[in-house]
C-alpha positions in Angstrom: 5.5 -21.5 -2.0 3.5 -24.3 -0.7 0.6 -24.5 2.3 0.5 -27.1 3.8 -2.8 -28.5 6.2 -1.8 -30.7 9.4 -4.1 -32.5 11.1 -3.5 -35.0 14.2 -2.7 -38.5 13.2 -3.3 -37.5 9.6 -1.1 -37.2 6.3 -0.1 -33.6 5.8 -2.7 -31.9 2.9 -1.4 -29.6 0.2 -4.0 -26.3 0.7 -5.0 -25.8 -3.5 -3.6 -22.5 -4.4 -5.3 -19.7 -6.3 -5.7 -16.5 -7.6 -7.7 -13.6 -6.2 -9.7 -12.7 -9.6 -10.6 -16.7 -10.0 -12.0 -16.8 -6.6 -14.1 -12.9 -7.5 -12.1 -11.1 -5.2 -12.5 -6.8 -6.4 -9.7 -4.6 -5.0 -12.6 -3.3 -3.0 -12.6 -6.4 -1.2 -8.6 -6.6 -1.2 -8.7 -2.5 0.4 -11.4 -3.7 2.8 -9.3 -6.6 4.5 -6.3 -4.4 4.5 -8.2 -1.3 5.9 -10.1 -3.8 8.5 -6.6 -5.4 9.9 -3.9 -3.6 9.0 -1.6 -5.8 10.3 -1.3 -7.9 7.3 0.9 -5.7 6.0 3.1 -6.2 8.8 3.7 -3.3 10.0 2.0 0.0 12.9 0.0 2.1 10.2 -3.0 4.6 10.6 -5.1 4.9 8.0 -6.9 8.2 7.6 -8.3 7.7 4.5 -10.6 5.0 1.4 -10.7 6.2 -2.1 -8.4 9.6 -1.2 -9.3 12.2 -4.0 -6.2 14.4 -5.0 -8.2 17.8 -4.7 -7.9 19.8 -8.5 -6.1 16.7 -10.0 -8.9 14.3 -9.3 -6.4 11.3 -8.6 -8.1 8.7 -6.3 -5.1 6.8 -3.9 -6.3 3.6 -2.3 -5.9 4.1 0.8 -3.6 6.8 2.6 -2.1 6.1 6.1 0.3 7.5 8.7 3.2 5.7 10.4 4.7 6.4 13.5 7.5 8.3 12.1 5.0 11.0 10.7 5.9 9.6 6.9 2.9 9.7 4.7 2.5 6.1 3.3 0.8 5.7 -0.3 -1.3 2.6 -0.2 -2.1 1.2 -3.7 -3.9 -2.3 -3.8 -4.2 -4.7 -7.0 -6.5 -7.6 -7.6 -4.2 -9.4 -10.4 -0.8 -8.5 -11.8 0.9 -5.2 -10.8 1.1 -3.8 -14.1 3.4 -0.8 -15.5 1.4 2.2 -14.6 1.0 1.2 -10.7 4.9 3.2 -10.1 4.5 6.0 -11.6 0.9 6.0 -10.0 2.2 5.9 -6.6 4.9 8.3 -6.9 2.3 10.9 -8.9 0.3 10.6 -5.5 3.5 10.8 -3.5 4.5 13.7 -4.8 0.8 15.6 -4.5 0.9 14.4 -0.5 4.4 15.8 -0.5 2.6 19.2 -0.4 0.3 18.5 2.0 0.7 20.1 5.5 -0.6 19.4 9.2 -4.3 21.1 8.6 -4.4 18.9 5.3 -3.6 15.9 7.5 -6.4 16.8 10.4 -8.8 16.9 7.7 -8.7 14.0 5.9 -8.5 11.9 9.1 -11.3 13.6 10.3 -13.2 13.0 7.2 -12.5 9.3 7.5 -12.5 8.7 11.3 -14.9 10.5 13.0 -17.9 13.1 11.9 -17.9 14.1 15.8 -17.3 17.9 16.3 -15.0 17.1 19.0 -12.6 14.8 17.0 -8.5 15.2 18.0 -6.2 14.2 15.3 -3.3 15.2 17.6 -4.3 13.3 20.2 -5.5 10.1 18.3 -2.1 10.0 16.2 -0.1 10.5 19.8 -1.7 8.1 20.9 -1.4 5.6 18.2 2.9 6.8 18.2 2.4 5.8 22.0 1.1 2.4 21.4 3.8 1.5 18.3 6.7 2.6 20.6 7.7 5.8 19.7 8.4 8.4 22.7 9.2 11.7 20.6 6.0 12.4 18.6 7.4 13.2 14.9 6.4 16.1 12.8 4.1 15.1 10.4 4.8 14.4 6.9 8.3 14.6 7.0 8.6 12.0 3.9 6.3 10.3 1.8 6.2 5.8 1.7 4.8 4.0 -0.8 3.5 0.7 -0.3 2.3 -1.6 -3.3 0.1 -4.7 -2.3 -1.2 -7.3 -5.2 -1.1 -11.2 -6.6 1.9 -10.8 -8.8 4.5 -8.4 -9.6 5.6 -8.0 -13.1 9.2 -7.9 -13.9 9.2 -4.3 -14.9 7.4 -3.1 -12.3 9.7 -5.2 -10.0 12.8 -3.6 -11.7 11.6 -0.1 -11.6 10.5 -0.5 -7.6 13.8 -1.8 -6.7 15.9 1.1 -8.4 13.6 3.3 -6.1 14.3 1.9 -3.3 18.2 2.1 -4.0 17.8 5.4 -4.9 16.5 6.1 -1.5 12.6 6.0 -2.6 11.0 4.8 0.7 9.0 2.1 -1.4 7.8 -1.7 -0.2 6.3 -4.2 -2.5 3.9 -7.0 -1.0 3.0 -10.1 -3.1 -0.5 -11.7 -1.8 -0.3 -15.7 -2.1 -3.8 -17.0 -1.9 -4.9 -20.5 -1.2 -8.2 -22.2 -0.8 -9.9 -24.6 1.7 -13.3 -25.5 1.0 -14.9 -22.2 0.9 -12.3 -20.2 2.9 -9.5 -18.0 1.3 -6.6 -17.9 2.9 -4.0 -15.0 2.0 0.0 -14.7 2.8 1.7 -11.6 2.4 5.1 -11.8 1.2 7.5 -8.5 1.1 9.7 -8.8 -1.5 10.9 -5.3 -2.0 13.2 -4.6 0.1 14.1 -8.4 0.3 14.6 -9.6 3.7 18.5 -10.1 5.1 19.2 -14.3 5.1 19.9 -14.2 8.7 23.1 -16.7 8.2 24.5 -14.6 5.6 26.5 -12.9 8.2 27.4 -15.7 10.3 31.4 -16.3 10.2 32.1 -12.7 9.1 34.6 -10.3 10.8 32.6 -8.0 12.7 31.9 -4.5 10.8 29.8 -2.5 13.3 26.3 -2.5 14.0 24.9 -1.5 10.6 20.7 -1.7 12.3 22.4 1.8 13.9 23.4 3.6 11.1 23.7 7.2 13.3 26.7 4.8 15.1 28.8 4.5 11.9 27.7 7.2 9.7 25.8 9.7 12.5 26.6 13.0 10.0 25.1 11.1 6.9 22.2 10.3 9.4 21.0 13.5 10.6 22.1 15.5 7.6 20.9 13.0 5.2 18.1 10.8 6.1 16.5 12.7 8.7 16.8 16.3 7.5 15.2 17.9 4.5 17.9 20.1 2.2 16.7 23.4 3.3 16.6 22.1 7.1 20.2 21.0 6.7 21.3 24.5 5.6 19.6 25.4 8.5 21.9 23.6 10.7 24.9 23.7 8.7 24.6 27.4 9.1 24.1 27.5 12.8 27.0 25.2 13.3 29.2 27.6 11.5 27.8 30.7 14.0 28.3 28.1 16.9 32.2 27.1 15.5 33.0 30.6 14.9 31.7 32.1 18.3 31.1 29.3 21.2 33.8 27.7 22.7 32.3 24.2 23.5 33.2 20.8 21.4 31.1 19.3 19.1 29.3 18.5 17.0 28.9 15.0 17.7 26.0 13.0 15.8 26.2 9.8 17.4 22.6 9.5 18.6 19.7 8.6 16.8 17.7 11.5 17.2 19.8 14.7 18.0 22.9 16.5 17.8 24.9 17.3 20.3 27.8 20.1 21.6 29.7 20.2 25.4 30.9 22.8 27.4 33.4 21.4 29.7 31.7 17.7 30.8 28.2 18.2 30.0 25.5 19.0 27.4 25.5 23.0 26.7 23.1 22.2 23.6 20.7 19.4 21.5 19.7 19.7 18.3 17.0 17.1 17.9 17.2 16.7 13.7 13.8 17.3 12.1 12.6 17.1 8.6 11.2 20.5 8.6 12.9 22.2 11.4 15.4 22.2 14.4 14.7 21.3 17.9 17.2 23.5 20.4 17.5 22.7 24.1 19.4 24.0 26.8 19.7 23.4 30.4 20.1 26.4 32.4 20.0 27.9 36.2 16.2 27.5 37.2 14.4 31.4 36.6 17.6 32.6 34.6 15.8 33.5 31.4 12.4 34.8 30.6 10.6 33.1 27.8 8.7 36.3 26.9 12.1 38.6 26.5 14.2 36.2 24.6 10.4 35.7 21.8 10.6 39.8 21.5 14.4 39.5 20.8 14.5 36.5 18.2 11.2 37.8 16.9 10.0 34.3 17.8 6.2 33.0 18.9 5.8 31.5 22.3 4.0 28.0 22.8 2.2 26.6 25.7 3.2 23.2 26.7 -0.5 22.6 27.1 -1.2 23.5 23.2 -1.7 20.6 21.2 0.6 18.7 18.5 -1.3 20.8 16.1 -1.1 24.1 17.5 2.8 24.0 17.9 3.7 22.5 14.7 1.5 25.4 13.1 3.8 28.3 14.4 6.6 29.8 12.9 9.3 29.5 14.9 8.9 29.2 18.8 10.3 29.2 22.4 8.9 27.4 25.6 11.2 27.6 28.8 9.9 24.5 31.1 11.0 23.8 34.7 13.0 20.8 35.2 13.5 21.2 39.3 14.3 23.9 41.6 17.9 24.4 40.2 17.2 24.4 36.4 15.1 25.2 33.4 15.0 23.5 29.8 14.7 26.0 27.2 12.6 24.6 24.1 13.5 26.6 20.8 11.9 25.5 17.2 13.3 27.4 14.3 12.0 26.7 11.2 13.1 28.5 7.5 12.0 31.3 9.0 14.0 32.1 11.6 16.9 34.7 11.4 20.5 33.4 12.5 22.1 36.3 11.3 19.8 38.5 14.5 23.0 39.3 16.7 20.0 39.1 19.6 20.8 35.2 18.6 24.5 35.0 19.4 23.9 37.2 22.6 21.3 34.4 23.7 23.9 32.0 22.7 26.4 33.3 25.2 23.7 33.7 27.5 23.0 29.7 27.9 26.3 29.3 28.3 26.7 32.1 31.0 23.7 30.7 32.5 24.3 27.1 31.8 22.8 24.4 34.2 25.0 21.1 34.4 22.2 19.4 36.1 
Protein backbone atom coordinates (compact mmCIF):
# COMPACT_ATOMS: atom_id res chain seq x y z
CA UNK A 1 0.00 0.00 0.00
CA UNK A 2 1.11 3.31 -0.97
CA UNK A 3 1.43 6.89 1.16
CA UNK A 4 0.94 9.39 -0.34
CA UNK A 5 2.16 13.46 0.80
CA UNK A 6 -0.23 16.33 -0.43
CA UNK A 7 0.70 19.57 -0.30
CA UNK A 8 -1.29 22.76 -1.62
CA UNK A 9 -0.70 23.64 -5.22
CA UNK A 10 1.95 20.86 -5.25
CA UNK A 11 2.27 17.43 -7.15
CA UNK A 12 1.26 14.57 -4.83
CA UNK A 13 4.75 12.91 -3.12
CA UNK A 14 5.12 9.11 -2.81
CA UNK A 15 6.15 8.93 1.34
CA UNK A 16 9.53 6.21 0.82
CA UNK A 17 8.52 3.12 2.67
CA UNK A 18 10.45 1.04 5.10
CA UNK A 19 11.15 -1.36 7.46
CA UNK A 20 11.20 -1.01 11.23
CA UNK A 21 14.75 -2.97 11.77
CA UNK A 22 16.32 -0.66 8.83
CA UNK A 23 15.24 2.44 10.54
CA UNK A 24 16.72 0.61 14.36
CA UNK A 25 13.51 0.35 15.67
CA UNK A 26 13.80 -2.61 18.99
CA UNK A 27 10.49 -4.15 19.99
CA UNK A 28 11.12 -2.06 23.10
CA UNK A 29 10.52 0.82 21.11
CA UNK A 30 7.54 -0.98 19.10
CA UNK A 31 5.86 -1.96 22.98
CA UNK A 32 6.63 1.56 24.10
CA UNK A 33 4.43 3.32 21.28
CA UNK A 34 1.76 0.80 21.71
CA UNK A 35 1.82 0.97 25.58
CA UNK A 36 2.04 5.03 25.28
CA UNK A 37 -1.25 5.21 22.74
CA UNK A 38 -3.08 2.37 22.74
CA UNK A 39 -5.14 3.38 20.23
CA UNK A 40 -3.15 2.27 17.44
CA UNK A 41 -4.40 -0.85 17.80
CA UNK A 42 -7.74 0.39 17.24
CA UNK A 43 -9.43 -0.65 19.73
CA UNK A 44 -10.55 0.34 24.17
CA UNK A 45 -7.67 -1.69 25.99
CA UNK A 46 -6.05 -1.38 29.55
CA UNK A 47 -2.90 -2.35 29.98
CA UNK A 48 -1.83 -3.61 33.33
CA UNK A 49 1.28 -4.79 32.57
CA UNK A 50 5.40 -4.43 30.43
CA UNK A 51 7.45 -7.51 30.29
CA UNK A 52 4.64 -9.79 32.32
CA UNK A 53 6.63 -12.73 33.94
CA UNK A 54 4.60 -16.08 33.95
CA UNK A 55 5.32 -16.82 37.82
CA UNK A 56 7.20 -20.67 38.13
CA UNK A 57 7.28 -20.90 34.22
CA UNK A 58 9.39 -17.72 33.76
CA UNK A 59 7.62 -16.81 30.35
CA UNK A 60 7.86 -13.01 29.78
CA UNK A 61 4.41 -11.70 27.58
CA UNK A 62 4.74 -8.31 26.06
CA UNK A 63 2.38 -6.57 27.28
CA UNK A 64 -0.94 -7.85 29.01
CA UNK A 65 -4.17 -5.72 28.90
CA UNK A 66 -7.82 -5.83 29.79
CA UNK A 67 -10.87 -5.02 27.53
CA UNK A 68 -14.00 -3.97 28.45
CA UNK A 69 -15.56 -7.25 28.29
CA UNK A 70 -13.33 -8.51 31.15
CA UNK A 71 -11.28 -10.88 28.29
CA UNK A 72 -7.63 -11.06 29.09
CA UNK A 73 -5.88 -9.88 25.86
CA UNK A 74 -2.20 -11.38 25.15
CA UNK A 75 -0.16 -8.58 23.58
CA UNK A 76 2.95 -9.91 21.66
CA UNK A 77 4.88 -7.26 19.63
CA UNK A 78 7.62 -8.09 16.74
CA UNK A 79 10.18 -5.82 15.13
CA UNK A 80 10.59 -7.89 11.70
CA UNK A 81 8.73 -10.91 10.45
CA UNK A 82 6.25 -12.82 12.67
CA UNK A 83 7.93 -16.00 12.66
CA UNK A 84 6.63 -19.65 13.58
CA UNK A 85 7.00 -19.70 17.25
CA UNK A 86 4.97 -16.27 17.94
CA UNK A 87 1.42 -18.75 17.97
CA UNK A 88 2.19 -21.17 19.96
CA UNK A 89 3.90 -18.31 22.15
CA UNK A 90 0.70 -16.48 22.57
CA UNK A 91 -1.52 -19.35 23.24
CA UNK A 92 1.23 -20.91 25.90
CA UNK A 93 0.68 -17.42 27.73
CA UNK A 94 -3.11 -17.61 27.05
CA UNK A 95 -3.44 -20.61 28.56
CA UNK A 96 -1.27 -19.67 31.94
CA UNK A 97 -3.63 -16.28 32.14
CA UNK A 98 -6.47 -18.70 31.74
CA UNK A 99 -5.79 -19.61 35.39
CA UNK A 100 -5.51 -16.49 36.67
CA UNK A 101 -8.26 -15.09 38.93
CA UNK A 102 -9.51 -11.49 40.15
CA UNK A 103 -6.64 -11.06 43.13
CA UNK A 104 -4.08 -12.18 40.25
CA UNK A 105 -5.60 -9.42 38.11
CA UNK A 106 -5.50 -6.57 41.09
CA UNK A 107 -1.97 -7.36 41.48
CA UNK A 108 -0.44 -7.07 38.45
CA UNK A 109 -2.25 -3.82 37.63
CA UNK A 110 -1.24 -2.56 40.73
CA UNK A 111 2.31 -3.48 40.09
CA UNK A 112 2.27 -1.65 36.84
CA UNK A 113 -0.05 1.33 37.61
CA UNK A 114 0.27 2.68 40.74
CA UNK A 115 2.82 1.93 43.87
CA UNK A 116 0.16 4.08 45.96
CA UNK A 117 -1.21 2.11 49.05
CA UNK A 118 -4.55 3.34 48.17
CA UNK A 119 -4.64 2.05 44.47
CA UNK A 120 -8.49 0.64 43.28
CA UNK A 121 -8.31 -1.75 40.51
CA UNK A 122 -12.11 -2.03 40.74
CA UNK A 123 -12.69 1.23 40.50
CA UNK A 124 -10.04 2.16 37.73
CA UNK A 125 -11.23 -0.84 35.46
CA UNK A 126 -15.13 0.50 36.16
CA UNK A 127 -14.21 3.28 35.18
CA UNK A 128 -12.35 2.62 32.17
CA UNK A 129 -15.73 0.03 31.14
CA UNK A 130 -17.63 3.39 31.74
CA UNK A 131 -15.74 5.39 29.41
CA UNK A 132 -15.61 2.51 26.37
CA UNK A 133 -19.44 2.12 26.66
CA UNK A 134 -20.11 -0.66 28.59
CA UNK A 135 -23.04 -0.30 31.40
CA UNK A 136 -22.83 -3.92 33.05
CA UNK A 137 -19.30 -4.27 34.45
CA UNK A 138 -18.14 -7.94 33.21
CA UNK A 139 -16.53 -10.50 35.44
CA UNK A 140 -13.06 -10.55 34.86
CA UNK A 141 -11.22 -12.96 32.82
CA UNK A 142 -14.01 -14.60 31.44
CA UNK A 143 -11.77 -15.54 28.12
CA UNK A 144 -8.51 -14.98 27.08
CA UNK A 145 -7.52 -12.51 23.37
CA UNK A 146 -4.56 -12.68 21.72
CA UNK A 147 -3.41 -9.94 19.73
CA UNK A 148 -0.19 -10.23 17.39
CA UNK A 149 1.38 -6.80 16.25
CA UNK A 150 4.63 -6.80 13.77
CA UNK A 151 6.13 -5.67 10.05
CA UNK A 152 5.22 -8.86 8.26
CA UNK A 153 3.27 -11.96 8.80
CA UNK A 154 4.69 -15.15 7.47
CA UNK A 155 2.43 -17.44 5.61
CA UNK A 156 2.50 -20.06 8.19
CA UNK A 157 1.98 -18.09 10.92
CA UNK A 158 -0.91 -16.39 8.88
CA UNK A 159 -2.39 -19.88 8.23
CA UNK A 160 -2.18 -21.14 11.67
CA UNK A 161 -3.80 -17.61 13.15
CA UNK A 162 -6.66 -17.85 10.87
CA UNK A 163 -7.65 -21.56 11.68
CA UNK A 164 -7.74 -20.11 15.38
CA UNK A 165 -9.79 -17.75 14.72
CA UNK A 166 -12.29 -20.16 12.92
CA UNK A 167 -12.02 -22.38 15.55
CA UNK A 168 -13.36 -19.77 17.77
CA UNK A 169 -9.71 -18.65 19.15
CA UNK A 170 -10.39 -14.93 20.00
CA UNK A 171 -7.03 -13.99 18.03
CA UNK A 172 -6.28 -10.58 15.82
CA UNK A 173 -3.21 -10.10 13.70
CA UNK A 174 -1.95 -6.45 13.04
CA UNK A 175 0.57 -5.77 10.21
CA UNK A 176 2.68 -2.41 10.85
CA UNK A 177 3.40 -0.47 7.45
CA UNK A 178 6.12 1.92 8.02
CA UNK A 179 7.08 4.91 5.94
CA UNK A 180 9.63 7.60 6.15
CA UNK A 181 9.71 11.44 5.83
CA UNK A 182 12.86 13.10 6.41
CA UNK A 183 13.58 11.98 9.87
CA UNK A 184 9.98 11.01 10.90
CA UNK A 185 8.54 7.43 10.94
CA UNK A 186 5.29 7.09 10.19
CA UNK A 187 3.44 3.72 11.07
CA UNK A 188 -0.11 2.27 9.71
CA UNK A 189 -1.69 -0.52 11.36
CA UNK A 190 -3.43 -2.84 9.21
CA UNK A 191 -5.73 -5.83 10.80
CA UNK A 192 -5.69 -8.53 8.65
CA UNK A 193 -6.85 -11.30 10.83
CA UNK A 194 -10.06 -11.32 11.10
CA UNK A 195 -10.20 -9.58 7.52
CA UNK A 196 -12.52 -6.79 7.43
CA UNK A 197 -16.31 -7.33 5.69
CA UNK A 198 -16.09 -5.40 1.90
CA UNK A 199 -18.89 -3.25 2.85
CA UNK A 200 -20.56 -3.75 -0.84
CA UNK A 201 -20.32 -7.35 -0.64
CA UNK A 202 -23.80 -7.38 0.77
CA UNK A 203 -25.33 -4.83 -1.34
CA UNK A 204 -28.14 -6.50 -3.66
CA UNK A 205 -28.64 -9.50 -1.45
CA UNK A 206 -31.99 -10.83 -0.07
CA UNK A 207 -32.10 -9.81 3.40
CA UNK A 208 -30.89 -12.69 5.99
CA UNK A 209 -31.30 -11.08 9.42
CA UNK A 210 -29.08 -8.88 11.29
CA UNK A 211 -26.06 -11.12 11.66
CA UNK A 212 -23.92 -7.86 13.94
CA UNK A 213 -26.80 -9.46 16.61
CA UNK A 214 -26.17 -12.86 16.68
CA UNK A 215 -28.37 -13.40 20.20
CA UNK A 216 -31.39 -12.28 17.49
CA UNK A 217 -30.84 -15.32 15.15
CA UNK A 218 -29.08 -17.80 17.25
CA UNK A 219 -29.84 -16.29 21.07
CA UNK A 220 -29.40 -20.21 22.61
CA UNK A 221 -25.98 -20.68 20.65
CA UNK A 222 -25.25 -17.06 22.19
CA UNK A 223 -25.68 -17.42 25.79
CA UNK A 224 -24.95 -21.10 25.92
CA UNK A 225 -22.06 -20.94 23.63
CA UNK A 226 -20.15 -17.77 23.42
CA UNK A 227 -20.99 -16.24 26.63
CA UNK A 228 -20.97 -19.19 29.06
CA UNK A 229 -18.15 -21.38 30.10
CA UNK A 230 -19.05 -25.41 29.88
CA UNK A 231 -19.45 -25.84 33.55
CA UNK A 232 -21.60 -22.44 33.72
CA UNK A 233 -23.82 -23.88 31.08
CA UNK A 234 -24.60 -27.00 33.06
CA UNK A 235 -25.26 -24.71 35.56
CA UNK A 236 -28.16 -23.31 33.74
CA UNK A 237 -29.11 -26.15 31.77
CA UNK A 238 -29.81 -27.73 35.06
CA UNK A 239 -31.73 -24.91 36.59
CA UNK A 240 -33.83 -24.74 33.51
CA UNK A 241 -34.76 -28.29 33.89
CA UNK A 242 -35.84 -27.58 37.89
CA UNK A 243 -37.68 -24.40 36.51
CA UNK A 244 -39.52 -26.60 33.40
CA UNK A 245 -40.32 -29.33 35.76
CA UNK A 246 -41.78 -27.15 38.72
CA UNK A 247 -42.68 -23.30 37.61
CA UNK A 248 -45.38 -22.73 35.52
CA UNK A 249 -44.21 -19.54 33.57
CA UNK A 250 -42.95 -19.54 29.73
CA UNK A 251 -39.66 -19.35 28.67
CA UNK A 252 -36.85 -19.60 28.19
CA UNK A 253 -36.33 -17.02 25.69
CA UNK A 254 -32.67 -15.90 24.80
CA UNK A 255 -33.27 -13.14 22.62
CA UNK A 256 -31.29 -10.43 24.42
CA UNK A 257 -27.79 -9.83 24.37
CA UNK A 258 -27.04 -10.20 27.87
CA UNK A 259 -29.74 -12.40 29.79
CA UNK A 260 -32.18 -14.95 29.74
CA UNK A 261 -35.47 -14.53 30.25
CA UNK A 262 -38.87 -16.53 31.72
CA UNK A 263 -42.79 -14.82 32.14
CA UNK A 264 -45.33 -15.39 34.34
CA UNK A 265 -48.48 -14.18 32.86
CA UNK A 266 -47.28 -10.65 30.96
CA UNK A 267 -44.25 -9.89 32.70
CA UNK A 268 -40.70 -10.84 33.73
CA UNK A 269 -40.91 -13.49 36.78
CA UNK A 270 -36.95 -14.11 36.24
CA UNK A 271 -33.43 -12.90 34.35
CA UNK A 272 -30.62 -14.76 34.03
CA UNK A 273 -27.91 -12.43 33.05
CA UNK A 274 -25.33 -15.30 31.19
CA UNK A 275 -21.83 -15.15 32.75
CA UNK A 276 -18.71 -16.90 31.97
CA UNK A 277 -18.21 -18.04 35.42
CA UNK A 278 -21.55 -17.83 36.99
CA UNK A 279 -25.36 -16.92 36.75
CA UNK A 280 -26.91 -13.71 37.53
CA UNK A 281 -30.70 -14.27 39.02
CA UNK A 282 -33.13 -11.37 39.39
CA UNK A 283 -36.55 -11.09 40.52
CA UNK A 284 -38.92 -8.37 41.04
CA UNK A 285 -41.04 -8.81 43.92
CA UNK A 286 -43.65 -6.97 46.52
CA UNK A 287 -41.33 -4.23 48.28
CA UNK A 288 -40.27 -5.87 52.12
CA UNK A 289 -41.68 -9.48 50.99
CA UNK A 290 -38.41 -11.31 51.46
CA UNK A 291 -35.54 -11.02 53.82
CA UNK A 292 -32.07 -11.22 52.37
CA UNK A 293 -30.69 -12.65 55.57
CA UNK A 294 -33.31 -15.83 55.82
CA UNK A 295 -33.28 -16.77 52.20
CA UNK A 296 -28.58 -16.69 52.68
CA UNK A 297 -29.20 -19.23 55.79
CA UNK A 298 -31.59 -21.30 53.63
CA UNK A 299 -29.52 -21.60 50.25
CA UNK A 300 -26.41 -21.67 52.41
CA UNK A 301 -25.45 -18.51 50.35
CA UNK A 302 -23.13 -15.30 51.38
CA UNK A 303 -24.73 -11.94 51.47
CA UNK A 304 -23.08 -8.86 49.59
CA UNK A 305 -23.34 -5.23 50.27
CA UNK A 306 -24.19 -3.16 47.29
CA UNK A 307 -21.52 -0.79 48.61
CA UNK A 308 -18.67 -3.64 48.47
CA UNK A 309 -16.54 -3.26 45.61
CA UNK A 310 -16.29 -5.20 42.11
CA UNK A 311 -13.65 -7.12 43.95
CA UNK A 312 -15.26 -8.02 47.02
CA UNK A 313 -18.39 -9.47 45.26
CA UNK A 314 -16.75 -11.37 42.58
CA UNK A 315 -14.62 -13.03 45.39
CA UNK A 316 -17.63 -14.77 47.19
CA UNK A 317 -19.05 -17.87 46.66
CA UNK A 318 -22.35 -17.68 45.81
CA UNK A 319 -24.50 -14.58 47.04
CA UNK A 320 -27.73 -12.70 47.50
CA UNK A 321 -28.47 -8.82 47.77
CA UNK A 322 -32.29 -7.79 47.90
CA UNK A 323 -32.21 -3.88 46.73
CA UNK A 324 -35.25 -1.52 46.84
CA UNK A 325 -36.54 -0.47 43.62
CA UNK A 326 -39.57 1.88 45.00
CA UNK A 327 -42.15 1.72 47.60
CA UNK A 328 -43.99 -1.24 45.96
CA UNK A 329 -41.04 -3.58 45.04
CA UNK A 330 -37.71 -5.13 45.59
CA UNK A 331 -35.10 -6.66 43.13
CA UNK A 332 -33.59 -9.72 44.44
CA UNK A 333 -29.81 -10.17 43.24
CA UNK A 334 -28.73 -13.93 43.36
CA UNK A 335 -25.09 -15.06 42.06
CA UNK A 336 -24.54 -18.79 42.03
CA UNK A 337 -21.47 -19.97 40.97
CA UNK A 338 -20.32 -24.06 40.77
CA UNK A 339 -20.85 -24.04 44.09
CA UNK A 340 -24.20 -23.58 44.64
CA UNK A 341 -26.74 -26.47 45.43
CA UNK A 342 -29.86 -26.67 43.03
CA UNK A 343 -30.80 -29.81 44.35
CA UNK A 344 -31.45 -27.77 48.22
CA UNK A 345 -35.39 -28.07 48.12
CA UNK A 346 -35.01 -24.63 50.29
CA UNK A 347 -34.24 -23.50 46.34
CA UNK A 348 -37.56 -24.56 44.75
CA UNK A 349 -39.48 -23.33 47.89
CA UNK A 350 -37.71 -19.80 47.17
CA UNK A 351 -38.67 -20.35 43.65
CA UNK A 352 -42.36 -20.55 44.39
CA UNK A 353 -41.88 -17.83 46.74
CA UNK A 354 -40.90 -15.10 43.89
CA UNK A 355 -43.57 -16.13 42.20
CA UNK A 356 -46.09 -15.99 45.19
CA UNK A 357 -44.51 -12.77 45.90
CA UNK A 358 -43.92 -11.60 42.39
CA UNK A 359 -43.93 -7.72 41.62
CA UNK A 360 -45.17 -6.83 38.02
CA UNK A 361 -43.77 -3.38 38.44
Amino acid sequence: MSFWKIESDKKPEKVSSTKLKNEHILEKHLENWVAGCIEILEEPLLIIGRQVIIPNVKDRLDLLALDPNGNAVIIELKRGKMNDPVDMQALRYASYLSKWDYSDFENQAKSYLSTDDEFNFNEIYEKFCIQSGVDEIPDINGNQRIIIVGSEVKDKLGSVALWLYDHNIDIKVIEIDSFKEGDAILIQPRIIIPLEVNKFSDVGKAAKGDVSKPWINSGKSWHLEKRMKIKTKELFLQLDNLIQDNIPVQGPNYNQKSYISYQSGNHNWLLVRSKANSLLLQFAVKAKSMNSKKIAEKLNVEIFDAEDSLSEKLSLPSSIIIKNRNETSDRIYLRIKEDFDLNNPEFLDFLKNTIKNSSKT
